[in-house]
Each structure stands twice: as C-alpha cells, then as structure tokens.
C-alpha positions as CSV (number, residue, x, y, z in Angstrom):
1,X,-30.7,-0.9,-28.6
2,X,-32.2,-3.5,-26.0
3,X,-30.1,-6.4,-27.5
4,X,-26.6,-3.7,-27.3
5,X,-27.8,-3.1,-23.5
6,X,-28.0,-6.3,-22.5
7,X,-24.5,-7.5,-23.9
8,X,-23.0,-4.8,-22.3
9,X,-24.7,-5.6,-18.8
10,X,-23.9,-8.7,-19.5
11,X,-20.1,-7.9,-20.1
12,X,-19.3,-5.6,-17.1
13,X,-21.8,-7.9,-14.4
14,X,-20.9,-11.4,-15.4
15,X,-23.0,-12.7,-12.9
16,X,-26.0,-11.8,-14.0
17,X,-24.9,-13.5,-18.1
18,X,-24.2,-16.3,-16.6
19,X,-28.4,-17.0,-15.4
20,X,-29.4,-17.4,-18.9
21,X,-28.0,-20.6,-18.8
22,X,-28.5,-21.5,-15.2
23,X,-29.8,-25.5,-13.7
24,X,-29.6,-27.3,-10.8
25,X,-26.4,-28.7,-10.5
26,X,-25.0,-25.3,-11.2
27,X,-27.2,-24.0,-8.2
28,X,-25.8,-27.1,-5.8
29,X,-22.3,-26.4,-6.4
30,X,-22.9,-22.4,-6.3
31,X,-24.6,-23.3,-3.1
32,X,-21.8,-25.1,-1.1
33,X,-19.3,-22.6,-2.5
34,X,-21.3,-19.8,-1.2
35,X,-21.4,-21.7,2.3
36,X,-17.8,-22.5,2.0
37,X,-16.7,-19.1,2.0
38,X,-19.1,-17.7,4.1
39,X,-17.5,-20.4,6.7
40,X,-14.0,-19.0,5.5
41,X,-14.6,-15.7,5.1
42,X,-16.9,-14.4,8.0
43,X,-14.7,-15.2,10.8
44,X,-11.3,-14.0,9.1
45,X,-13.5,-10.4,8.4
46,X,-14.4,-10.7,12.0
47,X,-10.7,-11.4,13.5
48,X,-9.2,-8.8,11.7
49,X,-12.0,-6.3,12.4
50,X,-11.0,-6.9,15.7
51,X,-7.1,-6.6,15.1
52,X,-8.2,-3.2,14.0
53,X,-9.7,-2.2,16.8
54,X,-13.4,-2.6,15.0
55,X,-17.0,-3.8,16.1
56,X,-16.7,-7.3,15.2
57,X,-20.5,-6.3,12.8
58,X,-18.1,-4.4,10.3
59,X,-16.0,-7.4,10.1
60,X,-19.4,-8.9,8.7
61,X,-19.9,-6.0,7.0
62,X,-17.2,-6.4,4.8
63,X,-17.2,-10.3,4.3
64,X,-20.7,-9.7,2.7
65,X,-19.6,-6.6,0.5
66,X,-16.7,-8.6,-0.6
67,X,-17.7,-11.7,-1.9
68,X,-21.1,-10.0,-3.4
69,X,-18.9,-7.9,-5.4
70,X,-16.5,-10.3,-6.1
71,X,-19.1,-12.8,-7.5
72,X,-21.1,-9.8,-9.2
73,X,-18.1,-8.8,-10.9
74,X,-16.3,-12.3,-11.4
75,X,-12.8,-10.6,-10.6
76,X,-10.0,-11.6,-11.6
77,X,-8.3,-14.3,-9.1
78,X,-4.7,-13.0,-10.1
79,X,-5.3,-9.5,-9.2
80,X,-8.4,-8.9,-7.2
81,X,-9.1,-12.4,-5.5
82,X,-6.2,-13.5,-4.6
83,X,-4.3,-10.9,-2.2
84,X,-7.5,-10.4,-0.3
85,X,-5.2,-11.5,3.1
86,X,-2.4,-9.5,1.5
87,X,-3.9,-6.4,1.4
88,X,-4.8,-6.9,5.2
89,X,-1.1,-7.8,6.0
90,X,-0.6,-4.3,3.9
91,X,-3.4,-2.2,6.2
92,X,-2.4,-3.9,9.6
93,X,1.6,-2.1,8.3
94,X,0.1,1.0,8.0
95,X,-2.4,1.4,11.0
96,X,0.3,0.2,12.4
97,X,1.2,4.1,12.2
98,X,-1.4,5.5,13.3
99,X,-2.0,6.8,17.0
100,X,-5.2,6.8,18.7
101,X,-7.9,3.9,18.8
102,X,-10.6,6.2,17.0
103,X,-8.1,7.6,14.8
104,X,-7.1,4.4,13.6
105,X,-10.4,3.0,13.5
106,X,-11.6,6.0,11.0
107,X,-8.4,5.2,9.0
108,X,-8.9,1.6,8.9
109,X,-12.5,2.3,7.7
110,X,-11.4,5.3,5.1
111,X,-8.6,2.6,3.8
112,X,-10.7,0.0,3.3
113,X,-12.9,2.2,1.1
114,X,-9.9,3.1,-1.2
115,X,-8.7,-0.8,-1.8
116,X,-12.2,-1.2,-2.2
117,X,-12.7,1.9,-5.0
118,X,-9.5,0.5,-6.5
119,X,-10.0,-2.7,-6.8
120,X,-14.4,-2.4,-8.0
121,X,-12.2,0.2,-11.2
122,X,-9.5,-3.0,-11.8
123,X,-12.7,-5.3,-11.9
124,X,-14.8,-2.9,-14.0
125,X,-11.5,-2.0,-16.4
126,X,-11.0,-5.3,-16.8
127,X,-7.4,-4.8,-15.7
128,X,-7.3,-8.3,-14.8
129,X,-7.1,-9.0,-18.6
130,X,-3.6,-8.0,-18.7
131,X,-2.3,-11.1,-17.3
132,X,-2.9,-12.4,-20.5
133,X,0.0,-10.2,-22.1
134,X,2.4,-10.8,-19.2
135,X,4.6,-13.4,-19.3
136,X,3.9,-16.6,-17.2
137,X,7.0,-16.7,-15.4
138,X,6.0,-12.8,-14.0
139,X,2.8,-14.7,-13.0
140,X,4.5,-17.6,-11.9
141,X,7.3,-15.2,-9.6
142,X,4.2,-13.2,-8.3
143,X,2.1,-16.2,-6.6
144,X,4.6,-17.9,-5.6
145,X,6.2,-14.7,-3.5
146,X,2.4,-13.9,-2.4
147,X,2.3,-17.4,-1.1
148,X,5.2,-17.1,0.7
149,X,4.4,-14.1,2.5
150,X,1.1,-15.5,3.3
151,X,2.2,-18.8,4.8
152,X,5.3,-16.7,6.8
153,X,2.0,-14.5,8.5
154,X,-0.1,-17.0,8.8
155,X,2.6,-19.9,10.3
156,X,2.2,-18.3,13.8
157,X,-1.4,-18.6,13.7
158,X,-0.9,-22.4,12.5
159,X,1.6,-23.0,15.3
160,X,-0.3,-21.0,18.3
161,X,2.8,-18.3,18.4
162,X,2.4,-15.9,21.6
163,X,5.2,-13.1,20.5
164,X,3.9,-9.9,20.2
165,X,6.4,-8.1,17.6
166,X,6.9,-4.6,16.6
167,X,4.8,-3.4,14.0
168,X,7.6,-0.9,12.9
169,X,9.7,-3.9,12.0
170,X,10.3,-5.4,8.7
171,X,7.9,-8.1,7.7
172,X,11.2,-10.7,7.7
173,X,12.4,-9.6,10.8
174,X,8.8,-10.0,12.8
175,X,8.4,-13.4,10.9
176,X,12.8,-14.1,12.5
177,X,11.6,-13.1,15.9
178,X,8.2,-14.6,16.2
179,X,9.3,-18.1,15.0
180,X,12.7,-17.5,18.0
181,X,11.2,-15.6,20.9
182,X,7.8,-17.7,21.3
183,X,7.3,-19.9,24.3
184,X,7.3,-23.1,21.9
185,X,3.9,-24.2,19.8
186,X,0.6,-24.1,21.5
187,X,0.0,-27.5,20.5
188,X,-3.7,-27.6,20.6
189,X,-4.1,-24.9,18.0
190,X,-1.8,-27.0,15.9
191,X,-3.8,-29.8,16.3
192,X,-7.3,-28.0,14.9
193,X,-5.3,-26.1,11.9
194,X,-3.6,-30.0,11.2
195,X,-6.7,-31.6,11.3
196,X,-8.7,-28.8,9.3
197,X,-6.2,-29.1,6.4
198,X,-5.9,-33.2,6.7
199,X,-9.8,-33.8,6.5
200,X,-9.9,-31.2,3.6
201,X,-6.9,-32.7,1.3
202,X,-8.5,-36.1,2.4
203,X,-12.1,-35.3,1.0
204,X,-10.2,-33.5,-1.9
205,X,-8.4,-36.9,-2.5
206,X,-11.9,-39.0,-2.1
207,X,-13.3,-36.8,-4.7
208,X,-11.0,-37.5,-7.2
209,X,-11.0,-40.9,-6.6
210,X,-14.5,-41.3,-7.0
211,X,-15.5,-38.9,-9.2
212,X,-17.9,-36.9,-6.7
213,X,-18.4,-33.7,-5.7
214,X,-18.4,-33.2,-1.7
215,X,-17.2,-29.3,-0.6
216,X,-14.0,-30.6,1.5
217,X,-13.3,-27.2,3.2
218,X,-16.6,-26.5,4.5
219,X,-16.9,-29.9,6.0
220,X,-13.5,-29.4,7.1
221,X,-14.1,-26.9,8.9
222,X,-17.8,-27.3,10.2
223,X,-16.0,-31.1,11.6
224,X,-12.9,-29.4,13.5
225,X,-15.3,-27.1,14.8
226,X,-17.8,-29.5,15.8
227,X,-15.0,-32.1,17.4
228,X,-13.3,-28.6,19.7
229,X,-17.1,-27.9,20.6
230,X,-17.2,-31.2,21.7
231,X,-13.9,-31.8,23.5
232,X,-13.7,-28.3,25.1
233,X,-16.7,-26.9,25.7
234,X,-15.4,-24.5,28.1
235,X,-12.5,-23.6,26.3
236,X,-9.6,-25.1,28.8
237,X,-7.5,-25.8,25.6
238,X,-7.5,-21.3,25.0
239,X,-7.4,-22.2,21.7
240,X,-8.6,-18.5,20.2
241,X,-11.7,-18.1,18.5
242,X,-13.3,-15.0,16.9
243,X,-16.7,-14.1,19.2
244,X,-20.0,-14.7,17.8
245,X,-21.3,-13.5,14.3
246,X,-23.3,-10.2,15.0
247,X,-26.8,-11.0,14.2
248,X,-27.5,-6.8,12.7
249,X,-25.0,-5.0,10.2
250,X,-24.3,-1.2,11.0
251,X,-26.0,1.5,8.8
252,X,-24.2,2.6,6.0
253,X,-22.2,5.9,5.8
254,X,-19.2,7.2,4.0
255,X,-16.6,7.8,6.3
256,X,-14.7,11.1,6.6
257,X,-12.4,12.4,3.6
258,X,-9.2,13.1,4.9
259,X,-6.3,14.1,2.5
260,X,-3.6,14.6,5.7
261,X,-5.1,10.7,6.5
262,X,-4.5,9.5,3.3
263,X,-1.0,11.1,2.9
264,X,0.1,9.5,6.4
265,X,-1.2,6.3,5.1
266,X,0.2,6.1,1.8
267,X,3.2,6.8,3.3
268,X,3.7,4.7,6.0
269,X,2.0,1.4,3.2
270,X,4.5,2.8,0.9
271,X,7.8,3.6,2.4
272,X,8.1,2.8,5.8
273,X,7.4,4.6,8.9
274,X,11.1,5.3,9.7
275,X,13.5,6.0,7.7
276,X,16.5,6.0,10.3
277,X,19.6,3.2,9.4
278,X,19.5,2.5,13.3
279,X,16.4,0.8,14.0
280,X,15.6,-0.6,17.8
281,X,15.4,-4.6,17.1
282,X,18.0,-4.3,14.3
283,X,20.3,-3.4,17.1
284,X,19.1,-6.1,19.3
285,X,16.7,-3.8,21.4
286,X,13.2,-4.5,21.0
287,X,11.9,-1.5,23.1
288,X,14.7,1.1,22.0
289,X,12.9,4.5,21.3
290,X,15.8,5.9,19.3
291,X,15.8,9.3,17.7
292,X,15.0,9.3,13.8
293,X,18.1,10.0,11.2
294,X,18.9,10.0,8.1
295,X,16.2,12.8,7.2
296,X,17.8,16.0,5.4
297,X,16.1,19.3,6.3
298,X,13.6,19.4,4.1
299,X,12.3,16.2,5.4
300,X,12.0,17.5,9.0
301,X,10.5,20.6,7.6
302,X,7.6,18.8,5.9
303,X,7.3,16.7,8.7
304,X,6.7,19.8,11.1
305,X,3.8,20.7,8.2
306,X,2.4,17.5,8.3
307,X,2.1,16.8,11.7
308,X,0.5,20.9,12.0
309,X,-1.8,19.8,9.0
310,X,-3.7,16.9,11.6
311,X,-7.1,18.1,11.8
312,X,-6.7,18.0,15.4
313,X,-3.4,20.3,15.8
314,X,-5.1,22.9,13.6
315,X,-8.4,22.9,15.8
316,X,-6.1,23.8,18.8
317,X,-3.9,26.2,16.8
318,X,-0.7,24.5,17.3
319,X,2.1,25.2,15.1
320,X,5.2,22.7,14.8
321,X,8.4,23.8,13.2
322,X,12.0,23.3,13.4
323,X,13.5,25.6,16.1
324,X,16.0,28.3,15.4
325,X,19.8,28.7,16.0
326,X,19.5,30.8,18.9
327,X,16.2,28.7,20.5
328,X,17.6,25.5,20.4
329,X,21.2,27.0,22.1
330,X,19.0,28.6,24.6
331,X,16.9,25.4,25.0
332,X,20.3,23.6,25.6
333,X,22.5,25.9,27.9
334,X,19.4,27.0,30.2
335,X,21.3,30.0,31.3
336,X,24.8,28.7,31.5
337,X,27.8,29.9,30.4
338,X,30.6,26.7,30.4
339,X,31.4,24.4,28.0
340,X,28.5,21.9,28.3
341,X,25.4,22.5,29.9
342,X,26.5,21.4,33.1
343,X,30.1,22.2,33.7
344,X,33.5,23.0,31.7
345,X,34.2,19.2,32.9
346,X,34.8,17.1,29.3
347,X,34.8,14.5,31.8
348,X,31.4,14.5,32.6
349,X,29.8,14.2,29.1
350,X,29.1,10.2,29.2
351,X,27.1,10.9,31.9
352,X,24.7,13.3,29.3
353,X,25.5,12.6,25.6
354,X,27.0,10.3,23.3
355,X,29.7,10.8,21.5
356,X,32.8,8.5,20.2
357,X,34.1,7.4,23.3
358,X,31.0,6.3,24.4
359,X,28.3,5.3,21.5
360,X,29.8,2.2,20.0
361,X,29.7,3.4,17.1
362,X,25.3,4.2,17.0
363,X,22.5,6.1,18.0
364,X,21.0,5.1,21.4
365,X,17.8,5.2,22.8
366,X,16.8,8.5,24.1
367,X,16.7,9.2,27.7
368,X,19.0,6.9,28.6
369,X,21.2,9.6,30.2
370,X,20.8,12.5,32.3
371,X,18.7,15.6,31.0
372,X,20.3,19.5,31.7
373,X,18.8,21.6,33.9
374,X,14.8,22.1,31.8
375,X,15.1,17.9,31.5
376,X,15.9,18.0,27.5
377,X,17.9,14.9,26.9
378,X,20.5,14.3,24.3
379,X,21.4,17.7,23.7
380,X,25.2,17.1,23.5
381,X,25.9,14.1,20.7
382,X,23.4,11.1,19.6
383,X,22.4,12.9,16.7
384,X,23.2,16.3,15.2
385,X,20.0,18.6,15.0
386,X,18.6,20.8,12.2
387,X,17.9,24.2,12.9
388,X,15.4,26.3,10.7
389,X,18.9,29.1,9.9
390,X,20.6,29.1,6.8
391,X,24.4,29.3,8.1
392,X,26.2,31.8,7.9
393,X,28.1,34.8,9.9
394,X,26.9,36.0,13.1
395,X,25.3,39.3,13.6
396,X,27.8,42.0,14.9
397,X,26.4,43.7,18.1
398,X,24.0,42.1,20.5
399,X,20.3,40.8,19.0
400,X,17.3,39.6,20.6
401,X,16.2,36.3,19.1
402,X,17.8,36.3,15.8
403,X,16.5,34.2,12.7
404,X,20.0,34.1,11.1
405,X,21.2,35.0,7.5
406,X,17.9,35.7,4.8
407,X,19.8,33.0,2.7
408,X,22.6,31.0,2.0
409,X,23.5,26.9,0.6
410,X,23.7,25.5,3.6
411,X,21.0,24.9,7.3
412,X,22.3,25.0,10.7
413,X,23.0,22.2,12.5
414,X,23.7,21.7,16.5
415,X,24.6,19.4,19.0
416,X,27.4,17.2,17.8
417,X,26.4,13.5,17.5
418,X,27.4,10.0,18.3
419,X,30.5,9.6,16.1
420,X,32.4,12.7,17.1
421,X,35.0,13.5,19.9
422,X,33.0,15.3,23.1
423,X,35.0,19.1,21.9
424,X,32.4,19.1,19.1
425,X,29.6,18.3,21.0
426,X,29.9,21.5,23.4
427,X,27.1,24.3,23.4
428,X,27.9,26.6,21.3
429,X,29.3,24.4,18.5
430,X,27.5,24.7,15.2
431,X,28.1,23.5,11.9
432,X,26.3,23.4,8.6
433,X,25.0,21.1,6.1
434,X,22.8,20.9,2.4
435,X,19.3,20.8,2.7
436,X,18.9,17.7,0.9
437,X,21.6,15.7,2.4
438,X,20.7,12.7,4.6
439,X,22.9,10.8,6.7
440,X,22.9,8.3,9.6
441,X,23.8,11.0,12.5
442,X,21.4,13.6,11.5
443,X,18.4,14.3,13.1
444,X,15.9,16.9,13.9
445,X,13.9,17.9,17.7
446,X,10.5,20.2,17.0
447,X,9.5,23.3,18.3
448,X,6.1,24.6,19.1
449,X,3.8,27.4,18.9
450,X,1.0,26.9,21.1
451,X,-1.8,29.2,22.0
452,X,-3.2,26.4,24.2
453,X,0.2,25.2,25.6
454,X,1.7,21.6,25.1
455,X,-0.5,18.8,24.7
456,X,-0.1,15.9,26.6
C-alpha cells in the first residue's frame, strides 16, 4: 500500500519523484533557472497586474503561484507553459469589457482563478499527453501561430510604440494601427530590448562553443539592467519600468462567485464584444460611438436580461427591456402630430437622421445630429429599432398604452434606418421582422423601469 502511494504521488507531483535522485549539479542548474525566471517572470506579473488595474503585490502573487505550480506539476510546455503571455493577451480582450475599475479588478481576479482551475485539471489529467496522438504538423501550425501573435503584442513594447488602440478592435487591426499611428520608435527602449536579446544569444552561442553552462538570460537581463541603472539614473531616457517588487504578499481569499461575471466574460473572450458589421476604426473613425446591429430580437431581449441580471441593477431594482410600440412612438413624436418629429418638412431630415440620401451607405456615430424635442437622437433612420410587440393589426377604438397583438411570427420594428428613402423614416412608420433575423441596419434602444430613477 505504501510502495502503490508513493508511485502514485510520485506520478501526479513530478517534482517531488524527481528528489530521489537529486545532486549538485542538478541543484546549480535548478538554481539559476529558478533565478532566471523569477527575473523574467516577477516584473511581467507586476506590469500586467498593473495593466489591470491591480496592486502591483498580486502581480507577485501570481508569479510565485505560477511557477510553484508549474514546477510541482511539471506541465506540459505545449499546453500549459507555453501561452502563459497568451492567456494575458486573452484577459486584457475581455476586461477590456468590463466597466468600472473595481468591477474589473474583481473580474480580473475571478478570471484568473478559472485559467488557473483549468489549467491545475489539464496538469493533473495529464491532458498534455495528448500531444503525443496529434499530428506534428497541428503542433507545428499551433506554435508557430502562438509565436506570431506573441511577437505582433510584444513588437510595440520592443520598439517603445506610444499608440493607445481600442480594445474593441480586432487583434490585427490594433497591431495595423499601432505599427502606423506611433510617433516613430522610442529608440532607447529599443536599445535595452536589442541588447538584452544580443548578450543572451551571445552567451547562448559561448556556451555551445565551449561546452559550459552560464544562464544567458538572467545575466542578460541583470547586465541591461545594471548598464540603464548606470547610464540613467534618473530616468531622462522614460524608458518604462515596472515599480519596485512589493516586499509583503496580500492574504489569501477566494474572490466573489459571479455567474452574470462569468457569462459577460466568456462572452466578450469568446465572441467579441460587438457584433455590429460597422465597427468605428473599420470605418476610419477611431472614436465613433456607433449604435450596435446586426442583433435579431432575441439578442436585444437577452441583452435587456443580462444587463438587469448585474448584481448592481438588481440591488437598485432597475429593470431593462425593450420598449413597446406605442413607448418608443411616444418617445419619438414628444407630442407632435407631423410627419417627423419636428415638422412635415422632408427637407429637414439630414439635419436629424440618416437615411439614403445622406448615410453613404452606413451607420454613423450617434449624436452626430440634432436630438427632437426630449434630446433622443437618431430616432428617424441610422438603424431600425426593435420593439417588444409582435406585429400585427391595430386595436380599433382608442387604448391607453397598448402591448400589441398576444402573438404572431413577426416583432415590431421602428424608425427607418440608414439605407432607406426619408418617407420610411417618418413617425408613425412601422414594419416587422423574424425574431431571429439579424441584419446590418437593425438595432435595438432600452427602456427602463426604475424605482430609483436613471442612473447616471
């Protein structure tokens, strides 16, 4: 039974097997290695701590629960290891989403504890044993894309790059814009990342050479840092640097489960943020705040549930749903009668809505044009709007706030949109569509029930 134990322990902590047979020169090169990545890892947990809004001691944190694991478990480098800076790239996407400094500090923390459950079961599952059943050329194709995406994030940091980028964007079009809007290389950075990777492929080369054993990136890196000590020691050059390693660790606690967290984070790691076809720097306008499309109605409806679902929209009681026919026509003629909220004039409807003769052909950043009478803009064209009514008839005889037909194949939709004529973009125009359908001019605008009124 002892002898059965100890294999197993053995097995599932490799670590710990691999003392039986443990000397000196194993304990000189486990040494600099452990040093080497301490030097590595410790400021890159402390610089993205910091990206994330974090104490820079959780960035510590984390370097020290990392590499313990991943030298208790002896992971493997295909699948655990290697897309350690990867997996960042991945959580700085999706905190990306996130609003709120202390909301997306408790997400980064809540995140980090999932890739860290996930990837402790791949190491314990031995998972990583399944590269041996896959063929090379899928191993091949997957480090060789993983090392492009890593050199595309980390070339601005090589070259000194001062572009700040939209995180909505698409990895490729951040990595297009950073390397053509930047003010030009920050050449002193370039010199320290140059000369970091020269002395290290230099004492890689001597090694071989020689046949010794000297750890080429930890004296890399303690020499470059030495020699900028040394030439700038009040930091003229603003070459960056992460602040100094905490000397205490924070106490350890689980951080809050969050199910509505989780959701918005899968979501926005997995599928994007938004899902509209017109997107602000596709167009050529970085700062363009332009209203989502191409979500069918019962996308906007579990949006409304999802956003209602935050922990802190259900504390204050607020409700968010799509508004009905009659709401969102009251919401847009504020009490007139004509043809458009402001006037019969067809004329006049470039100066509040865009339509065909006006949108070249797209959606365009809302609020660009005037707002009726309650300062709701873009209620004539942009983008069609759903409406929580099946379509159908209206009621005969007058109503008070009616909730349309009980059911029917096809929702309301209002407002006209950017790639119709300015007659179908009038007030009391309506049409219909499915459900499911999505398109590039339809869109949605909330409603909400508030016992507390409107947040700000």
């Amino acid at each position: 039974m002892s002898e059965r134990f100890t294999e197993t322990l053995h097995r599932w902590v490799p670590a710990i097997g691999s003392l039986r047979g443990y000397n000196a020169s194993m304990f000189r090169r486990d040494f600099f290695a452990g040093v080497t990545v301490a030097a590595v890892a410790v400021p890159q947990a402390i610089a993205y701590a910091k990206i994330f809004g974090m104490p820079a001691e959780m960035g510590l944190y984390t370097a020290i629960v990392m590499t313990s694991v991943g030298a208790m478990l002896d992971s493997s480098k295909q699948l655990i290891n290697g897309p350690t800076n990867a997996i960042s790239i991945a959580m700085l996407s999706a905190l990306a989403s996130i609003d709120g400094d202390e909301r997306r500090r408790s997400a980064a923390i809540l995140m980090a504890l999932l890739v860290g459950l996930i990837q402790t079961a791949i190491s314990l599952g031995r998972f990583g044993d399944l590269s041996r059943f896959i063929s090379k050329a899928v191993i091949v194709g997957f480090t060789l894309g993983a090392s492009a995406l890593l050199l595309m994030d980390q070339l601005k940091n090589v070259l000194g790059l001062q572009v700040t980028t939209d995180p909505h964007d698409h990895f490729l079009l951040r990595f297009w814009k950073t390397i053509n809007s930047s003010e030009g290389v920050h050449w002193p950075t370039f010199f320290v990342a140059l000369s970091t990777a020269a002395i290290a492929l230099g004492i890689r080369w001597f090694n071989r050479r020689f046949s010794i054993w000297l750890p080429e990136f930890l004296i890399a890196i303690v020499a470059v840092s030495a020699g900028l000590y040394w030439m700038d020691p009040l930091r003229e050059l603003q070459v960056k640097l992460t602040e100094s390693v905490p000397s205490k660790l924070p106490w350890f606690s689980l951080p809050a489960w969050d199910w509505m967290m989780v959701w918005e984070l899968s979501g926005s790691a997995l599928i994007g943020k938004n899902p509209s076809h017109f997107q602000g720097a596709i167009v050529g306008n970085e700062n363009a705040d332009l209203p989502v499309e191409q979500v069918s109605w019962d996308d906007a409806v579990a949006f409304c549930k999802k956003l209602s679902d935050l922990p802190d929209e259900k504390k204050a009681g607020r409700v968010y749903r799509l508004p009905t026919e009659a709401e969102w026509e009251y919401a847009c003629r504020v009490g007139s009668k004509t043809a458009y909220s402001f006037d019969d004039e067809e004329g006049l409807l470039p100066e509040y809505g865009w339509f065909n003769r006006n949108s070249s052909d797209r959606t365009h950043t809302v609020g660009l044009l005037e707002p009726n009478a309650w300062g709701l803009y873009d209620m004539h064209g942009n983008v069609w709007e759903w409406c929580r009514d099946w379509n159908g008839e209206y009621p005969k005889g007058a109503v008070s706030d009616p909730t349309g037909p009980t059911k029917g194949s096809h929702r309301v939709i209002r407002g006209g949109c950017w790639i119709l004529e300015a007659a179908l973009c009038r007030s009391a125009n309506r049409h219909g569509g499915s459900p499911s359908s999505r398109s590039n001019f339809n869109g949605f605008r909330l409603a909400l029930n508030s016992p507390s009124g409107i947040p700000k």
